[in-house]
C-alpha positions in Angstrom: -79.4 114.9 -52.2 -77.5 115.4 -48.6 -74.1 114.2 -48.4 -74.4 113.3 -44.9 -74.3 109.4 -43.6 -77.4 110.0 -41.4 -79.0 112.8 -40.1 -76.8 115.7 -38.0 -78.5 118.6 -36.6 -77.0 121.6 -35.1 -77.8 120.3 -31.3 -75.5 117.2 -32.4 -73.1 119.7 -33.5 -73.0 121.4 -29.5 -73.1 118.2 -27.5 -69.6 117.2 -29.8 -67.9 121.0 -28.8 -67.4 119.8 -25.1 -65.4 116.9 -26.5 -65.1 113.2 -25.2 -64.6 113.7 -22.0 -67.1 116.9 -22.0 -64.0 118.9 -20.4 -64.2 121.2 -23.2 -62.4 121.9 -26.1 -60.6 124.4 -29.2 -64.0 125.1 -30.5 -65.4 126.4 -26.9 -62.0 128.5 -26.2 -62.5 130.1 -29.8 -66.3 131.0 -30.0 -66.7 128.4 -33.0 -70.3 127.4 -33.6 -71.8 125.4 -36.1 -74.7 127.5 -37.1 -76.3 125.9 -40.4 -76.3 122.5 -42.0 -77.3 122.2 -45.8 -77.1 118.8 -47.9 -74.1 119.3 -49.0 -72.5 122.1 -46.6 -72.1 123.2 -43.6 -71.3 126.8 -42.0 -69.8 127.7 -38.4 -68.8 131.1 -36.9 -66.3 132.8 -34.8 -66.7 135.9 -33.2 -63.5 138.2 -34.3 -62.4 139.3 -30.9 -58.5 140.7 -29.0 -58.7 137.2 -27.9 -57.8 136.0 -31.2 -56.2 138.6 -32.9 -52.3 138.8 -34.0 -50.1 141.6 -32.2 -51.2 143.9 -35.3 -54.7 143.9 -33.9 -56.1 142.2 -36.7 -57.6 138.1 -36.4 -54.6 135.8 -36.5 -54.2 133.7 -39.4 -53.8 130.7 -37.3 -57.3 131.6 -36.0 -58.9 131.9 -39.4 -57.4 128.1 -40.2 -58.7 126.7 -36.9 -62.1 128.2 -37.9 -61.4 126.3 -41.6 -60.0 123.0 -40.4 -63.2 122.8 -37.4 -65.9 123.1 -40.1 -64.4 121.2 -42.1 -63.3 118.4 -39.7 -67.7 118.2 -38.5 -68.3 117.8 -41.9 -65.9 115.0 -43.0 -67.1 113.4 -40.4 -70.4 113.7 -40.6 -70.4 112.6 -44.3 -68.9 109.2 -43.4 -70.3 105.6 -40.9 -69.1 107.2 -37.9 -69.6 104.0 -35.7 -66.8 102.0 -38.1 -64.8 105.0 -39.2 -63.9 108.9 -38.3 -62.2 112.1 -40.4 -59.0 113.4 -39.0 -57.5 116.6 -40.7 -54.5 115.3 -42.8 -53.7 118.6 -44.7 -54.7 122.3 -44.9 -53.7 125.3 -46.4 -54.9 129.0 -46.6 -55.1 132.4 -48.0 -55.8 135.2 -46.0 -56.9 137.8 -48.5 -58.5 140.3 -46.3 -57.8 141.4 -42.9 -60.7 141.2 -40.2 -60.1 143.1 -36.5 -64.3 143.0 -34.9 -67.2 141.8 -36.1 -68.2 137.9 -37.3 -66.6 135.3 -39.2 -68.3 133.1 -41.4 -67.4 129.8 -42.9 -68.6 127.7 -45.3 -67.7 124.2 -46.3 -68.0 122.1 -49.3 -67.2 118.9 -50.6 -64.8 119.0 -53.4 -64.0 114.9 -53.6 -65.6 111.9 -50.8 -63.5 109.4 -51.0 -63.1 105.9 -49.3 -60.1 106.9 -47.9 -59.8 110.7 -48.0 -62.3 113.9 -48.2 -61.3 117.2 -49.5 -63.3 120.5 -48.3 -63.1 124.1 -49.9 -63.7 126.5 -46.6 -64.6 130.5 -47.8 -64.4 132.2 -44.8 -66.5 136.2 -45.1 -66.2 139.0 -42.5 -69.5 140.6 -41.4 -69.5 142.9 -44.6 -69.9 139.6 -46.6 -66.5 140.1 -47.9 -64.1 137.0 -48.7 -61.4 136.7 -46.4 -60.3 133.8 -46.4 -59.7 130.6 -48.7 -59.1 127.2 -47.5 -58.7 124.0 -48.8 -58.4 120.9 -45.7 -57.8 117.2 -47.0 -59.2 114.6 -44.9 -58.1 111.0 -44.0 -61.1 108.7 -43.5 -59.8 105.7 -40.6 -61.4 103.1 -39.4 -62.0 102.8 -36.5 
């Protein structure tokens, strides 16, 4: 059974990147894409490029969270009555568990509580050898609008 309030699709998904005012937004600057929407998850990548690597050369670990905390964030929202309310990240935390310099990130979220009030997604994040890189857990506040 889906978790989602009504149907989302991954051309939803791109009109939201260019944000409100369509002027652009974190996801664009990044290379995050939401590329697959299941009932009850949802996946977005990020190309690992110098653009968002640390000075070691490796992806920065605030670039692995904003990867985390964008999936995430679509799906919260997507899982609630958008017209009367929307998701806004309220917490998030990380373990980076495996460095990553090239290739593509993957990340999938799942529900782990949907709640009147607040949503909590698990984020896995894998490299392009499939290996786990990074864990993530994001709590969301559910506001009306």
């Amino acid at each position: 059974m889906s978790i989602w309030f009504k149907p989302v699709s991954l051309e939803i998904c791109a009109q939201m990147d260019a944000g409100m005012h369509g002027k652009g937004t974190l996801m664009q600057t990044m290379g995050i894409t939401i590329t697959e929407i299941g009932d009850d998850y949802m996946v977005a990548t990020m190309p690992a490029t110098p653009a968002i690597h640390n000075p070691l050369g490796i992806v920065h670990g605030g670039a692995n969270v904003a990867l985390a905390e964008t999936v995430a964030s679509y799906a919260a929202n997507f899982a609630v009555d958008f017209e009367n309310y929307y998701c806004v990240g309220q917490e998030i935390n990380a373990n980076h568990l495996k460095a990553s310099r090239n290739g593509l990130l993957t990340a999938t979220a799942k529900p782990i509580h949907l709640g009147k009030r607040s949503s909590v997604w698990e984020v896995l994040i894998h490299n392009s050898a499939g290996e786990l890189c990074c864990i993530s857990r994001m709590t969301a506040a559910v506001v009306k609008r």
